[in-house]
NUTOR-525626 format. One record per residue (C-alpha): x, y, z; residue in three letters. Coordinates in nm, 4 decimals, padded with zeros to 6 digits. Layout:
# residues N
x	y	z	code
X	Y	Z	Ala
...
//
This chain:
# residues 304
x	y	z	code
04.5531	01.3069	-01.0157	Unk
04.4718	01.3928	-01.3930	Unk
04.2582	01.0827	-01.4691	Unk
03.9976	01.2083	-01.1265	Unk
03.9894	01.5753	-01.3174	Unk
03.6443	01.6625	-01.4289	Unk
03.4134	01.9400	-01.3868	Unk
03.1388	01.8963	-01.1841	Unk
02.9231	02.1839	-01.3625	Unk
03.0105	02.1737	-01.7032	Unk
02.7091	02.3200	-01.8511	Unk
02.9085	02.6409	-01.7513	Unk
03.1227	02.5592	-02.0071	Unk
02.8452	02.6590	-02.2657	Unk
02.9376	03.0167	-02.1374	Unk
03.2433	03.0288	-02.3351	Unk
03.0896	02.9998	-02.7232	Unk
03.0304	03.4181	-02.6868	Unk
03.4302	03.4425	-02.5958	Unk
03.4986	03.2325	-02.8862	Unk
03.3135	03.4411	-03.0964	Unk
03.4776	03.7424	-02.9938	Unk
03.8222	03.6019	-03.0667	Unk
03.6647	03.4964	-03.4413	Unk
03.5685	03.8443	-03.4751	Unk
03.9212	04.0056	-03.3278	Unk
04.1013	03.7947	-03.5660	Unk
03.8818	03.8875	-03.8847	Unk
03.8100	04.2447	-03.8182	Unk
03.5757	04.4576	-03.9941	Unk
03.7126	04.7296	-04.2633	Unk
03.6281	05.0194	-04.1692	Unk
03.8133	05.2689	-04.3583	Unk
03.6305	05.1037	-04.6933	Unk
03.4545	05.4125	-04.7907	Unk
03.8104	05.6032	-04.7797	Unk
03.9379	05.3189	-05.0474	Unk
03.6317	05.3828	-05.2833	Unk
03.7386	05.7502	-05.3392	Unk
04.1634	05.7830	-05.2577	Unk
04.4370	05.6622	-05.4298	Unk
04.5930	05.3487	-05.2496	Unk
04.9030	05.5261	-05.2220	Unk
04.7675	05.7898	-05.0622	Unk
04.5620	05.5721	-04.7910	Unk
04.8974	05.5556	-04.5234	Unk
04.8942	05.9318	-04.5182	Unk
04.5501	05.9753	-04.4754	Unk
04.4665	05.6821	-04.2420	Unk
04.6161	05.6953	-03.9021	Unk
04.6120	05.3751	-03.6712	Unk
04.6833	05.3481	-03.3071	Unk
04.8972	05.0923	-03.2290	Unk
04.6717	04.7497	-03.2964	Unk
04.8433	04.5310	-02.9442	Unk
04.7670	04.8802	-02.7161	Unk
04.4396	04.8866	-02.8580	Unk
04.3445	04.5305	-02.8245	Unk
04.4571	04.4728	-02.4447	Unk
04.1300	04.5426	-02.3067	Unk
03.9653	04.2779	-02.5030	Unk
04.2399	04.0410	-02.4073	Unk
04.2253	04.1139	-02.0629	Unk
03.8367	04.0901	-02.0797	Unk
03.8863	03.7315	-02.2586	Unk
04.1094	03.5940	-02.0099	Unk
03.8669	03.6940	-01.7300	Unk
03.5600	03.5319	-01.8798	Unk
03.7717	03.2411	-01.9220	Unk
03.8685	03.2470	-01.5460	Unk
03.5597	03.3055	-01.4152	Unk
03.3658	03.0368	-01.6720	Unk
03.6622	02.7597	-01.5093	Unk
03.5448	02.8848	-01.1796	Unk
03.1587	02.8536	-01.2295	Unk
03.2455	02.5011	-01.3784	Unk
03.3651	02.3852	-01.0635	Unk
03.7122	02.1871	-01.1484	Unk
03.7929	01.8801	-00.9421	Unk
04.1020	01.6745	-00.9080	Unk
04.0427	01.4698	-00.5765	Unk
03.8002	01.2186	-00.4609	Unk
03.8092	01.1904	-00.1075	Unk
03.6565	00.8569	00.0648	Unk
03.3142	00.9309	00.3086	Unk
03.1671	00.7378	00.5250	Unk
02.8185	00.5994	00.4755	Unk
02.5914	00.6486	00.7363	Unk
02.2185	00.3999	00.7102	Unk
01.8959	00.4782	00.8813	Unk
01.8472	00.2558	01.1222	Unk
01.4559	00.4255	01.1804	Unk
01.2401	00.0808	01.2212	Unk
00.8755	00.0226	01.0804	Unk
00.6877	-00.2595	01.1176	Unk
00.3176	-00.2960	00.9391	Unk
00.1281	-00.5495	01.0886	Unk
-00.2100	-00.6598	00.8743	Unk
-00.5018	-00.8492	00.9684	Unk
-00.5184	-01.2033	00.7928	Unk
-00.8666	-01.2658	00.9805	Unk
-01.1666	-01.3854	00.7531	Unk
-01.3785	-01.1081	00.8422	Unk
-01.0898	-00.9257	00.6031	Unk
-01.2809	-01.1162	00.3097	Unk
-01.5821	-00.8857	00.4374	Unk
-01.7376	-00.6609	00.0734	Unk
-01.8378	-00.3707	00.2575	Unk
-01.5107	-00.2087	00.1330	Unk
-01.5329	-00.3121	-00.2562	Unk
-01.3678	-00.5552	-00.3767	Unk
-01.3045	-00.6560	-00.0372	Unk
-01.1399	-00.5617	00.3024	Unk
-00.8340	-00.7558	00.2280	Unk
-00.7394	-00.5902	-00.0869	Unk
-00.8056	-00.2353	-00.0085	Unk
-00.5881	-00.3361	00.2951	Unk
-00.3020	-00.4900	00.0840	Unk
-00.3270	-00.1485	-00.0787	Unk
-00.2852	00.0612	00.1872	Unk
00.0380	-00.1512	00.2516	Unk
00.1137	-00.0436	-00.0868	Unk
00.0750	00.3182	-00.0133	Unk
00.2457	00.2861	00.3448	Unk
00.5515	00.1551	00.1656	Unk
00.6082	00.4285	-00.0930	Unk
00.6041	00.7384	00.1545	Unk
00.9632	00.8687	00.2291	Unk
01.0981	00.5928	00.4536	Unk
01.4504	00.5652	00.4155	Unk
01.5123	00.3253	00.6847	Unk
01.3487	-00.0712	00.7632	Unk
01.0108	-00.2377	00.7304	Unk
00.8984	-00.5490	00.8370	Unk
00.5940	-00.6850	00.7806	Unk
00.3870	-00.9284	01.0364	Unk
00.0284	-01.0944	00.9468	Unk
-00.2023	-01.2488	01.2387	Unk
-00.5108	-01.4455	01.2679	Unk
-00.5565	-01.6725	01.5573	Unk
-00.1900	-01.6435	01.5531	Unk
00.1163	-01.4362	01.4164	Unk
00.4154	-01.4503	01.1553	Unk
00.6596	-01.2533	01.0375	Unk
00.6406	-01.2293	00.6559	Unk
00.9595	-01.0267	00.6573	Unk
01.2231	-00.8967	00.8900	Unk
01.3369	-00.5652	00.8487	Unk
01.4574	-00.4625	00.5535	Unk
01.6068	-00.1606	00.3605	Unk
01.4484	-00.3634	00.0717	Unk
01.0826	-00.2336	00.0286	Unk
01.0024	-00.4156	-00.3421	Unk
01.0791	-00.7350	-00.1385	Unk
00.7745	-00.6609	00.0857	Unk
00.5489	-00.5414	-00.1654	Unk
00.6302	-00.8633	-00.4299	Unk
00.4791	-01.0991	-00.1069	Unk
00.1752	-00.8697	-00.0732	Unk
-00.0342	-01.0082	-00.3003	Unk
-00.0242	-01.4257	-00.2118	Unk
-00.1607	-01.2986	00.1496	Unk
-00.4931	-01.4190	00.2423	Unk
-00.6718	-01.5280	00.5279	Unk
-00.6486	-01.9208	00.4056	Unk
-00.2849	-01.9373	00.4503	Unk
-00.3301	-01.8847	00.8422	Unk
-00.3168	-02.2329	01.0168	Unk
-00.5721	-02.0861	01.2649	Unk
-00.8585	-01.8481	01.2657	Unk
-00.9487	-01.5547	01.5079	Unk
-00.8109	-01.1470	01.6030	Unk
-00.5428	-01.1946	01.7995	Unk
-00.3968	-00.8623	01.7503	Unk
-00.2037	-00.8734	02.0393	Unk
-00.0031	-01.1600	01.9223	Unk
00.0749	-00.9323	01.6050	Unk
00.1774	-00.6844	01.8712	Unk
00.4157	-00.8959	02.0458	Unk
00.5832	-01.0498	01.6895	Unk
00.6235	-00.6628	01.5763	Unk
00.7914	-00.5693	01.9012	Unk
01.0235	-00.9132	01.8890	Unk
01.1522	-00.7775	01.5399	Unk
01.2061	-00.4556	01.6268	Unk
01.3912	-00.5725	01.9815	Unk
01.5818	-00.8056	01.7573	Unk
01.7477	-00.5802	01.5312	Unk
01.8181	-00.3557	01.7972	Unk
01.5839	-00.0819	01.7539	Unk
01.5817	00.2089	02.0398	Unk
01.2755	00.2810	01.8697	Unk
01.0084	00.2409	01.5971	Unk
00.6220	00.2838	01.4314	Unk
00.3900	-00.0262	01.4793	Unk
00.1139	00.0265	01.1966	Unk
-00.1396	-00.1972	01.2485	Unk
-00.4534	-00.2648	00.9711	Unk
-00.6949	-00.4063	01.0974	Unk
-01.0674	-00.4693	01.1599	Unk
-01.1148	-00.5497	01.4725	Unk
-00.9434	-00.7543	01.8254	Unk
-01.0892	-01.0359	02.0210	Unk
-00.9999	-00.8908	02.3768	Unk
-00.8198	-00.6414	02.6075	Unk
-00.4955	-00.8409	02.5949	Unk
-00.4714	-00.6058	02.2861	Unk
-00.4378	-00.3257	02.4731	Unk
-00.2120	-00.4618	02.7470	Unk
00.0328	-00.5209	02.4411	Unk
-00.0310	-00.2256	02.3108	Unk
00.0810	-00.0432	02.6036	Unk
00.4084	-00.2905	02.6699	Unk
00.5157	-00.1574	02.3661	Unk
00.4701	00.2017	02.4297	Unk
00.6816	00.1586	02.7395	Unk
00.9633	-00.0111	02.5178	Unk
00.9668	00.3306	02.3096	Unk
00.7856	00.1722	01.9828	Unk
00.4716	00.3771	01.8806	Unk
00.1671	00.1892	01.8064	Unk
-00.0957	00.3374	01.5437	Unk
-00.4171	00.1873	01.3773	Unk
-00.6062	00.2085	01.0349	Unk
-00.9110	00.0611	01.0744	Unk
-01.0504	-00.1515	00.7915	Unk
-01.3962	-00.1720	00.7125	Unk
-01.7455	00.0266	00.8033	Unk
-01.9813	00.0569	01.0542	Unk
-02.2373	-00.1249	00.8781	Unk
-02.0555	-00.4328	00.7625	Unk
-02.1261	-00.6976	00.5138	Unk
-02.1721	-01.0606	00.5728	Unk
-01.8792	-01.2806	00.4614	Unk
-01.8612	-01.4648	00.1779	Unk
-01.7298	-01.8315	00.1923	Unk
-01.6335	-02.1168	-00.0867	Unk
-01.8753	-02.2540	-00.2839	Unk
-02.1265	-02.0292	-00.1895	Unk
-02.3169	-01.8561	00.1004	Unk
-02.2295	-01.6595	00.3649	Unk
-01.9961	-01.7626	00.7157	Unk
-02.1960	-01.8294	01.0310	Unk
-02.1514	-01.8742	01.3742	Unk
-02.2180	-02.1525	01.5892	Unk
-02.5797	-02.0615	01.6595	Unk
-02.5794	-02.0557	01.2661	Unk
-02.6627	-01.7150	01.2104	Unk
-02.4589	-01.4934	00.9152	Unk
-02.1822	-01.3179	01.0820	Unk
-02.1980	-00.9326	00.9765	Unk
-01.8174	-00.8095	01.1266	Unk
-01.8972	-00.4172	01.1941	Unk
-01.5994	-00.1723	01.2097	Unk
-01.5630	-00.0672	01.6207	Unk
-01.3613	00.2546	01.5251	Unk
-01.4129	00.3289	01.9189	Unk
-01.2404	00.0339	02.0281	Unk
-00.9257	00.1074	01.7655	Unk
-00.9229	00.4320	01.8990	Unk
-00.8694	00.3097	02.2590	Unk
-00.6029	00.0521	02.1003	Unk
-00.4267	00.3145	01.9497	Unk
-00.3679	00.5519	02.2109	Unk
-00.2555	00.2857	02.4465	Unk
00.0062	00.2309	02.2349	Unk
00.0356	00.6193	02.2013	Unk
-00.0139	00.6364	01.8459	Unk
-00.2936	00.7263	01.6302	Unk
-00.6143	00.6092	01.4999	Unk
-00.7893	00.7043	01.1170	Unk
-01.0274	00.4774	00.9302	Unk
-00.9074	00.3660	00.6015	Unk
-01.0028	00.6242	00.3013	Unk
-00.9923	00.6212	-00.1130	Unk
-00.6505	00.8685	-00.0384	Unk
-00.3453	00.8667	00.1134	Unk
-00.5063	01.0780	00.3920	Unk
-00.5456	00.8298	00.6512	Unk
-00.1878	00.7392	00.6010	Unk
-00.0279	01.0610	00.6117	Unk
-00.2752	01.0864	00.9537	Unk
-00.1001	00.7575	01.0966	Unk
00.2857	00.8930	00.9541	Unk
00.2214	01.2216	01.1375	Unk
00.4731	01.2707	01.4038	Unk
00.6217	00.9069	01.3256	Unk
00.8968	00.8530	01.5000	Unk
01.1275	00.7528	01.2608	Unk
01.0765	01.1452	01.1130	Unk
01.3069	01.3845	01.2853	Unk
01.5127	01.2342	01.5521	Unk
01.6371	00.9897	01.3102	Unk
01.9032	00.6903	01.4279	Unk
02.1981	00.6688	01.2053	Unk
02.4387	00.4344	01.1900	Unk
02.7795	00.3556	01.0288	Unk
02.8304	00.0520	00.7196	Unk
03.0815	-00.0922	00.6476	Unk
03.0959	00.1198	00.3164	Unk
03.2619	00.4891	00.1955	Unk
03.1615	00.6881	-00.0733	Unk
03.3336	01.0256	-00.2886	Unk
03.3236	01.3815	-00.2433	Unk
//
């Protein structure tokens, strides 16, 4: 149809001001015999002057012109049909799961556990991921924040209200974060998907048990641990420091050991959070949502 025409390279089209000039030049051409007019008669000039015949002698440059045109059109890449494909989505699943435990208010990490954790979210959502994240938070119990989503500004806008006083209960039950991550990803339908857990610390070895379930189910289960080995004690409101029940401060000490062991039960891996993105790229390495990716068709077409 003429209104789809277009070209889809047109810079090529720049090409074509040197033919132009060449025409401007064939058109006003140079003369040559002006020393001969300085010296002979003008009647004399058409005796002494002989000219081939001017079309003979120009064909050349014609010919040349309308091959630079041709192959300039060509370069240019003329259209004239769209033709409808379909869309294809990636249905590769990812579901972060962070730690909403008040050891996360723990300084060690400055300004505290929690926020270089909400970073690391941060960072975790803007590698290449073209296909869904969810995002679960646990304490002494789980929620899903999100469902997956292709939308990943819609998980990173609720990142920031997340803190460990919105959690009806305390504790580390990562294995209930486990079990809501695995729910969402059996829920949309995912053959398979990364499980990125951030995270401190767990209570028991039902972590691992869940861990493992979901290995089984073909979701891979990694961990970035938050925090150090030395600790800090926990600040609390109005001042002081959180203690136990024999009333001594509580001092929450990263176990990267015991992530380690959580980690490759759920056949994943283990790093211990860092000021770059190499812990992340460490936990993204061999993801499975990288090369054997799951496509499927929408409901939408686009043009080629």
């Amino acid at each position: 149809m003429p209104e789809l025409f277009h070209f889809q390279q047109p810079l090529w089209l720049l090409a074509l001001l040197p033919l132009l000039l060449l025409l401007w030049l064939l058109r006003n051409p140079g003369e040559q015999d002006n020393a001969w007019r300085r010296v002979c008669d003008a009647r004399l000039l058409p005796y002494l002057l002989t000219r081939p015949d001017s079309r003979a002698s120009r064909l050349p440059v014609w010919l040349l012109d309308i091959g630079w045109l041709i192959i300039v059109a060509a370069l240019a890449d003329p259209v004239w049909e769209q033709q409808p494909q379909p869309v294809f989505r990636n249905e590769a699943a990812r579901v972060v799961v962070l730690d909403l435990s008040n050891s996360m208010f723990s300084p060690d990490l400055k300004p505290s556990r929690l926020v270089r954790a909400r970073y690391k979210v941060a960072d975790i959502l803007d590698q290449e991921h073209d296909g869904q994240t969810a995002l679960v938070v646990f304490a002494g119990d789980a929620f899903a924040v999100t469902p997956l989503t292709n939308d990943g500004e819609t998980v990173r806008a609720l990142l920031s209200p997340l803190e460990p006083g919105l959690m009806p209960s305390q504790g580390s039950r990562v294995d209930l974060g486990l079990q809501k991550a695995g729910h969402l990803l059996r829920q949309a339908g995912a053959l398979q998907g990364d499980i990125l857990v951030l995270t401190d610390g767990y209570e028991d070895e039902r972590a691992l048990d869940a861990a493992a379930e979901l290995m089984q189910a073909g979701y891979r289960v990694s961990v970035l641990g938050i925090g150090t080995g030395e600790g800090a004690p926990i600040p609390v409101a109005g001042g002081g420091f959180l203690r136990d029940s024999r009333d001594e401060i509580v001092v929450p000490a990263l176990d990267p050991q015991a992530l380690q062991a959580l980690a490759a039960a759920g056949g994943g891996r283990y790093a211990t959070i860092t000021s770059s993105e190499a812990d992340i790229k460490r936990l993204l390495q061999g993801s499975s949502s990288g090369l054997n990716e799951v496509t499927a068709s929408t409901d939408y077409t686009t043009d080629s």
